[in-house]
C-alpha positions in Angstrom: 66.1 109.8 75.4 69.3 108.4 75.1 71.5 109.4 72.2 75.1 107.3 71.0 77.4 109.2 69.6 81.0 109.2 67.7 82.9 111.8 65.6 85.4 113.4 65.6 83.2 116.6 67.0 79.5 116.6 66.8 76.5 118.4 68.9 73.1 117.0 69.7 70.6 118.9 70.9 68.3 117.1 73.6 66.1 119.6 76.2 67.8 122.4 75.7 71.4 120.6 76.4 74.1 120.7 74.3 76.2 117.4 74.1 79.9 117.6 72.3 82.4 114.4 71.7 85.7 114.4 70.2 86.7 110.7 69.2 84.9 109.6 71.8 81.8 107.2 72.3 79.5 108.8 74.7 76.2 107.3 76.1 73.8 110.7 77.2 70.6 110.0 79.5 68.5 113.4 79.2 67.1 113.2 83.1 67.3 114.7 86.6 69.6 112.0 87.7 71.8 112.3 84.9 71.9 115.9 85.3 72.9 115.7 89.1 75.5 112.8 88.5 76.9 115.7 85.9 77.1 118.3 88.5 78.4 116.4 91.2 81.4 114.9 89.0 82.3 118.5 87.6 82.8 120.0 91.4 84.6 117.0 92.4 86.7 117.4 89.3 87.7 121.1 90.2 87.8 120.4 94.0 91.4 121.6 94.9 92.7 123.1 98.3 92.1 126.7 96.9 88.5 126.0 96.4 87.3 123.3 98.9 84.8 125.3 100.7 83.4 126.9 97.8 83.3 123.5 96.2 82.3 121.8 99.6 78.9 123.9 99.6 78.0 123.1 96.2 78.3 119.1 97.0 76.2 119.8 100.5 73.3 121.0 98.7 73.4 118.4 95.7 73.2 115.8 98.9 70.7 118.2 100.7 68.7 118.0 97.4 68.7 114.4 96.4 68.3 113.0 100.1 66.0 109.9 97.8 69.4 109.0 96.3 71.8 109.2 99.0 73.6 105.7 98.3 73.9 106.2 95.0 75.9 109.4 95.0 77.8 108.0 98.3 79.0 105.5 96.0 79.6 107.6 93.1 81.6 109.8 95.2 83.5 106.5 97.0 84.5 105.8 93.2 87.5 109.0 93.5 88.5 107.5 97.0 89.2 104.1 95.0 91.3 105.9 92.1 92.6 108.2 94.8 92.9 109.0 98.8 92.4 112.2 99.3 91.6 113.6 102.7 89.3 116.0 101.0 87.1 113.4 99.4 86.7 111.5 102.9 85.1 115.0 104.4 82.7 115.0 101.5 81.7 111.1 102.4 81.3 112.2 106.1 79.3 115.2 105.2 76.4 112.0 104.2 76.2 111.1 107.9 74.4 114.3 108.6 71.2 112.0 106.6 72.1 108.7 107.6 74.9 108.2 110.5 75.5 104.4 109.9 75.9 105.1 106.0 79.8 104.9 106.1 80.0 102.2 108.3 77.6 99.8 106.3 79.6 100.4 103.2 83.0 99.2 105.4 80.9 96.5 106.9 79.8 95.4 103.3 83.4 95.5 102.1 84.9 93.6 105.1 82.2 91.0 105.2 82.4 89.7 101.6 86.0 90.4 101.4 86.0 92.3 98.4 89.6 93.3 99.4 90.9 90.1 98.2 92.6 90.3 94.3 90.8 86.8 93.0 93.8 85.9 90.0 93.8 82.2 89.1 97.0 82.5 86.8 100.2 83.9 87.5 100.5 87.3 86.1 104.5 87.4 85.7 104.1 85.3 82.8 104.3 87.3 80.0 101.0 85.5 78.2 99.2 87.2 81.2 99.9 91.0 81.0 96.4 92.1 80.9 95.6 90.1 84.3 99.0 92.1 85.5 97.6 95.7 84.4 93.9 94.5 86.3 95.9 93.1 89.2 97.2 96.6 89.4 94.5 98.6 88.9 92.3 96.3 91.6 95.9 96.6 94.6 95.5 100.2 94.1 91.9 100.3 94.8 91.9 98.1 98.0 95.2 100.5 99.4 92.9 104.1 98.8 90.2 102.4 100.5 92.3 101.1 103.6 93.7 104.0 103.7 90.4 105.6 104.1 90.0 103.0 107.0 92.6 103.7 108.6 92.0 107.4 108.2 89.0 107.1 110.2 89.7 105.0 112.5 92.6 106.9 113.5 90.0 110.4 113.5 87.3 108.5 115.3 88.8 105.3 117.0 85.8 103.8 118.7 83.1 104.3 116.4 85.4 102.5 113.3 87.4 100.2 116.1 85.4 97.0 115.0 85.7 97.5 111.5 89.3 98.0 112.2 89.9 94.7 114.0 87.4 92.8 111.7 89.7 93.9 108.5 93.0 93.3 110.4 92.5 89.9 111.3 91.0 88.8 108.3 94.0 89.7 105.8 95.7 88.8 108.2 94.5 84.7 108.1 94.6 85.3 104.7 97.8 85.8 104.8 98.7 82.8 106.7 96.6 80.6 104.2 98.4 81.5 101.3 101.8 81.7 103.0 100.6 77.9 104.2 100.0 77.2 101.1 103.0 78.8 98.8 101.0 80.6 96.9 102.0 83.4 94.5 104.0 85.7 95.7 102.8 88.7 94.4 99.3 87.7 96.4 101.5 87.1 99.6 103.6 90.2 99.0 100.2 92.0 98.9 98.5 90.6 101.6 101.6 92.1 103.5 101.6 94.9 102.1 97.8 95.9 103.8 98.6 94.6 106.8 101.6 97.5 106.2 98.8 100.2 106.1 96.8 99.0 109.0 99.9 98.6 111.1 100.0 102.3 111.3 97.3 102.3 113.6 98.4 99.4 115.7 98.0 95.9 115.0 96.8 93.2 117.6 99.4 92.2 119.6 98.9 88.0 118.6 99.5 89.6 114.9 102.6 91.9 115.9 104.0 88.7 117.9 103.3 86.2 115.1 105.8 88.9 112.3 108.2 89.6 115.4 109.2 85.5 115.8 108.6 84.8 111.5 111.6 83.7 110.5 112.9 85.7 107.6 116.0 83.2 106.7 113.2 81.9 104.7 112.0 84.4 102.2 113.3 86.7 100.2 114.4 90.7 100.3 111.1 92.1 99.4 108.5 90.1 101.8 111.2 90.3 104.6 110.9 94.0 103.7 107.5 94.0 103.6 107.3 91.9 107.4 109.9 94.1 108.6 108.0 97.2 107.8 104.9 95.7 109.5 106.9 95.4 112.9 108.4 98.3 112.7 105.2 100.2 112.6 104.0 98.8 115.2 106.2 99.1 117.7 
């Protein structure tokens, strides 16, 4: 049964549950799945240093117990790692290999393939008439940067078994860059192109891609995408 609710503090009774909202619109499904989603986003909601292992055993036998539904609550756990990289959600993601060893890799593989790491904005959010396309523009940069991050995380952990997703993302925001460089696009897209390629470079870039930045001429851009370039070469020297 699923109940809709809104007040400014109500309680519905549903299977022995008790639901309360607070000027809030909540949607409740009364079933296992519901319940375990529940469970898993309340440890991961009080999953701190001071608690981890404690925390950490609960989430192992949630996955232990719902083996049917591993990519769904992969995924529902990968949705923290894009609002925010934290080591200590990675270890939980690795924890799912234990069931399915390639599970991590598909989703990078997924992700790389049908470059969902590029921002697709047709107008130019620095006009003011755009500001919602500027807070979404945001909200999407901040996404793709916890999940390189995560990348780079473990590639730099476990080089050859991530190495090809590694090289696969590298040079493809990397092309990308040159195609809208090439093509003067915006600058906020360039600028954030760059600004990957600034994460990955912590691990080492191709040399082809460190040489291309090393001979770019900066004379011909401004202070924050030289920065941005200058950043790239410096981390991988």
């Amino acid at each position: 049964m699923t109940l809709e609710v809104f007040g400014r503090k109500k309680k519905f009774k549903n299977t022995n549950k008790y639901y309360e909202t607070k000027n809030k619109l909540y949607t409740f499904t009364t079933n296992n799945d519901n319940i375990t989603k529940q469970n898993l986003t309340s440890l991961l909601n009080k999953l701190s240093d001071r608690n981890k292992i404690k925390i950490m055993e609960k989430i192992d036998t949630i996955i232990e117990s719902n083996i049917n539904k591993l990519d769904e609550l992969f995924n529902d756990i990968f949705k923290y790692i894009e609002k925010l990289y934290d080591i200590k959600y990675i270890e939980i993601i690795k924890k799912f290999e234990k069931y399915n060893s390639n599970i991590i890799i598909n989703y990078f593989d997924d992700y790389i393939i049908n470059k969902k790491w590029i921002i697709d904005i047709k107008n130019n959010i620095m006009d003011d008439n755009n500001y919602d396309e500027f807070c979404n523009y945001n909200k999407l940069k901040n996404k793709q940067i916890n999940i390189i991050k995560t990348l780079c995380f473990l590639h730099k952990t476990e080089d050859k078994k991530y190495h090809k997703q590694y090289n696969n993302l590298c040079n493809l925001i990397f092309n990308e860059f040159k195609t809208n460089y090439e093509n003067n696009n915006f600058k906020y897209i360039i600028d954030y192109l760059l600004e990957l390629l600034g994460i990955l470079s912590f691990n080492r870039l191709s040399t082809n891609i460190t040489e291309y930045f090393q001979l770019f001429n900066l004379k011909k851009i401004n202070n924050s995408t030289k920065f941005l370039i200058l950043n790239i070469i410096e981390n991988s020297n």
